[in-house]
C-alpha positions in Angstrom: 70.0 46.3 27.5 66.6 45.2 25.3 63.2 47.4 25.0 60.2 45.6 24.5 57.2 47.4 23.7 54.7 46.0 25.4 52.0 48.7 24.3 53.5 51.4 21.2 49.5 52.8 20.9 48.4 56.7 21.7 45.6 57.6 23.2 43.3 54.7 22.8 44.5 51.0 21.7 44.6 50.1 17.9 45.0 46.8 16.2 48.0 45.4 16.8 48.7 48.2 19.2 47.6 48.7 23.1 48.2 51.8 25.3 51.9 53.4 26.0 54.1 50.5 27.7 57.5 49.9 27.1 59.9 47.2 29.5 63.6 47.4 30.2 65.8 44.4 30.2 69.0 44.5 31.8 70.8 41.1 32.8 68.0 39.5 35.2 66.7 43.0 36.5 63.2 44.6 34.6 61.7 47.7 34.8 58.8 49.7 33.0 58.5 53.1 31.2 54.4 53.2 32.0 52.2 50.8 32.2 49.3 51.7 29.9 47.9 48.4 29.1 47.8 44.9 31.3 52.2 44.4 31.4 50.9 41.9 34.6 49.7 39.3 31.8 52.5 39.9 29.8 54.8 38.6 32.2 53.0 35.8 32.8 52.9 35.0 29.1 56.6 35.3 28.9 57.3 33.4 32.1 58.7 36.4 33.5 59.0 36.7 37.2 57.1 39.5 38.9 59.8 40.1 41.5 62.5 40.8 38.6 60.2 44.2 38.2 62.7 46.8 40.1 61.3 49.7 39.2 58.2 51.5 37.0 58.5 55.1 36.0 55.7 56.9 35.2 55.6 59.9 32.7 52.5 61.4 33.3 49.3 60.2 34.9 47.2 60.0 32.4 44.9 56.7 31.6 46.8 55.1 28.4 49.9 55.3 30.8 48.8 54.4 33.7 45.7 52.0 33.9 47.8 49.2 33.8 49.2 49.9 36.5 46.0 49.3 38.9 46.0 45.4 37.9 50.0 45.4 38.2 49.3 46.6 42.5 46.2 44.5 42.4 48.2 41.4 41.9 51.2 42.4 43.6 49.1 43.1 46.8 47.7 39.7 47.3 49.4 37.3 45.0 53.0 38.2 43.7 54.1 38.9 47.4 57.8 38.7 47.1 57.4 41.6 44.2 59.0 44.7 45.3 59.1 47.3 42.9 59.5 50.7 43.2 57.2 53.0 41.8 57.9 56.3 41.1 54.7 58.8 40.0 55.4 62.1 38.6 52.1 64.0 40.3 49.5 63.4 43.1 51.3 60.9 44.8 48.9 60.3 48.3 45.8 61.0 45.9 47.2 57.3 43.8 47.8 55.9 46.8 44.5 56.6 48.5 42.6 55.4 45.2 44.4 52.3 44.9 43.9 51.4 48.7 40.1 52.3 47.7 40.0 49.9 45.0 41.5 47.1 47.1 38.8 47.9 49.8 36.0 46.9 46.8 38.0 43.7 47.1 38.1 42.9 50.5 42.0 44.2 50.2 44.3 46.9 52.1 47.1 48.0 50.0 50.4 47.0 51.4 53.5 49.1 51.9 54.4 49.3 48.4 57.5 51.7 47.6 56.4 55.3 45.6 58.3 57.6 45.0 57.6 61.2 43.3 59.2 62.5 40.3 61.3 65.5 40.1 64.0 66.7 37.4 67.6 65.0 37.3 68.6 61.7 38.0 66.3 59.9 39.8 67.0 56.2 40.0 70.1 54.3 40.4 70.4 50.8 41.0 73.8 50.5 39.8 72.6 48.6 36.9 70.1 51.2 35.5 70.2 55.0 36.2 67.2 57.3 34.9 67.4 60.9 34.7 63.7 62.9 34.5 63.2 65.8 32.4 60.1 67.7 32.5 57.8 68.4 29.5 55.3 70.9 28.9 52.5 68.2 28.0 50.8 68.8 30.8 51.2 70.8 34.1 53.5 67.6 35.8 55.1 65.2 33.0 58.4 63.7 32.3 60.8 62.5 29.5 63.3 59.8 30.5 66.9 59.3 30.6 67.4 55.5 30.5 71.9 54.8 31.1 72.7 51.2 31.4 76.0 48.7 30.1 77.2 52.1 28.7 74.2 52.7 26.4 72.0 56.1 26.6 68.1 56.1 25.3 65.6 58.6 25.7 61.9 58.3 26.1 60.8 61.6 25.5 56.8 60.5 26.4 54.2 62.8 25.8 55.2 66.8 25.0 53.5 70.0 24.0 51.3 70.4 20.7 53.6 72.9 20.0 56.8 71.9 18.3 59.0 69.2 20.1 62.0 71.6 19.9 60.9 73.4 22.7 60.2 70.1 24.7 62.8 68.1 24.0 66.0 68.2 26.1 68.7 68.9 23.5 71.2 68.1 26.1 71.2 64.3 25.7 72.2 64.6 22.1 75.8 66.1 23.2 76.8 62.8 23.5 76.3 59.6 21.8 72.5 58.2 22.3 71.8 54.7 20.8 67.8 55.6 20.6 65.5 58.1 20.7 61.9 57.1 21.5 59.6 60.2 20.2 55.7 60.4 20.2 53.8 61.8 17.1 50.2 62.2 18.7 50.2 66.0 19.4 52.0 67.7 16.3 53.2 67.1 12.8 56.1 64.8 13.1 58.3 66.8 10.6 59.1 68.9 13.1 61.5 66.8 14.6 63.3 66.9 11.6 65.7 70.3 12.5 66.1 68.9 15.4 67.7 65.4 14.7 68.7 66.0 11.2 72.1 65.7 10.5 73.3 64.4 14.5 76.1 62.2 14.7 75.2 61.2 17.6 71.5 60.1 17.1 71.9 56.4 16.5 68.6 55.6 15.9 64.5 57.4 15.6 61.7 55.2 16.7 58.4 56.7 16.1 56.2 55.5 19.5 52.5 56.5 20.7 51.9 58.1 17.1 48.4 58.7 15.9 46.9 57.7 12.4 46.2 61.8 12.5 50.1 62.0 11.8 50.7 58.9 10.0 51.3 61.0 6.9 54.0 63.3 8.3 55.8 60.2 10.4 56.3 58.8 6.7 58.1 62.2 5.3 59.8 63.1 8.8 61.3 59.3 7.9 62.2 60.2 4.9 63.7 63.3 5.5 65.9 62.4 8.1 67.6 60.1 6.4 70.4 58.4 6.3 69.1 58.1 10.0 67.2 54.7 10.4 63.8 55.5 11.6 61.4 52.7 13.0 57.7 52.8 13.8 57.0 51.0 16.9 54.1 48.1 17.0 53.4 45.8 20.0 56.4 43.2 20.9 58.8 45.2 18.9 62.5 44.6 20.6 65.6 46.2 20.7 68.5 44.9 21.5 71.3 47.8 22.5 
C-alpha cells in the first residue's frame, strides 16, 4: 500500500501545499481520502488512469475537502466515461447530487448515474483489496476519521476533529493493535495534546502531522519532540509512503 499526498494544506492552500487530498495505492486499484484540490490533473500528470479510481471517501464536506471533487465529476461525466468510482459522502447526499447535476446544466451536461454512497460508522467499504471503517468526529455535526486495512497494514486518517483536545475525538480503539501510520491534523488545537495519547504506544508505528496550520507550527515541533523515540513527519505535497 503507498499514500501520496496530493494536497497536505488546511484550510486554505500554502506554498508548496494545496487543500486536504491524500490517494491510496494498492496493486493497480486507487482511491482518495478527499479531494480538496484538482487530484483530476494529478492523474493526468502521473499518467494515471481515471478508471483505476475505485473509490473516494469523503470526511466532511467542507470546501478544502471537497472542491476538487466538482472537476473530478466534471470530467468523469463527459470525458473519462469508463471511470466508475464510487463516491461515498458523509452528509447531504441528494443536496451534492442536485448541485453537481446543476453545474453540469451551466455546461450543457446532465450528471450521469455516478455511484454515492452515504457515510455511516463501521466498516464501510470492502473491495477485498481495501476495507475502510468510518468513525465519527465531533468537528462538525456529520464528519468522519478513517480506517484504511489493506496487504495486512492498518492507517488512520483521523481528518478534521473538535478544537477541543483530540483525545476525546480520536478512536482509541485502533491503537489496540498494530497501526503502521497515523495521519493527525493540527489546525484546530495545540498539537501537544496528542502527546498522552500516543506517547509511549507500541503499537503506533509512525505520526505524520497533515492539514496543520502555521497557528500550530510551534507546538507540531515540541509534540515531535516529545513523542519521541516515535518518528514523526510533517506532511508537504507529493510526500509518499510506502507501507
Amino acid at each position: 500500500m503507498k499514500i501520496v499526498f496530493l494536497g497536505a494544506s488546511h484550510g486554505l492552500p500554502e506554498p508548496g501545499r494545496r487543500c486536504s487530498c491524500a490517494m491510496i495505492e494498492v496493486g493497480s486499484n486507487r482511491y482518495f481520502i478527499d479531494m480538496g484540490c484538482q487530484a483530476i490533473e494529478d492523474l493526468a500528470v502521473r499518467n494515471i488512469p481515471v478508471d483505476s479510481v475505485k473509490a473516494i471517501f469523503i470526511t466532511h464536506m467542507h470546501g478544502d475537502h471537497t472542491n476538487g471533487l466538482i472537476s473530478f465529476i466534471d470530467l468523469c461525466n463527459w470525458y473519462y466515461k469508463t471511470a466508475q468510482p464510487v463516491i461515498y459522502l458523509p452528509d447531504r447526499l441528494e443536496q451534492t447530487k442536485a448541485a453537481l447535476d446543476a453545474w453540469l446544466q451551466c455546461n450543457g451536461k446532465t450528471l450521469r448515474d455516478f455511484d454515492f454512497r452515504p457515510v455511516s460508522e463501521g466498516l464501510v467499504y470492502d473491495d477485498g483489496t481495501l476495507r475502510i471503517t468510518a468513525y465519527k468526529t465531533k468537528h462538525i455535526e456529520m464528519s468522519f476519521g478513517y480506517l484504511v486495512e489493506a496487504e495486512g497494514k492498518r492507517v488512520y486518517f483521523a481528518g478534521d476533529m473538535t478544537s477541543k483536545e483530540p483525545g476525546s475525538d480520536f478512536p482509541t480503539e485502533v491503537l489496540e493493535q498494530p497501526l503502521e501510520l497515523a495521519i493527525c491534523e493540527a489546525a484546530h488545537f495545540d498539537a501537544t495534546a496528542y502527546v498522552p495519547l500516543f506517547a509511549g504506544n507500541p503499537n503506533l508505528k509512525k505520526l505524520c502531522f497533515n492539514h496543520y496550520s502555521d497557528k500550530f507550527l510551534e507546538s507540531v515541533m515540541t509534540a515531535t519532540r516529545l513523542l519521541a523515540p516515535l518518528p514523526v513527519v510533517r506532511a508537504i505535497d507529493n510526500m509518499e509512503f510506502q507501507l
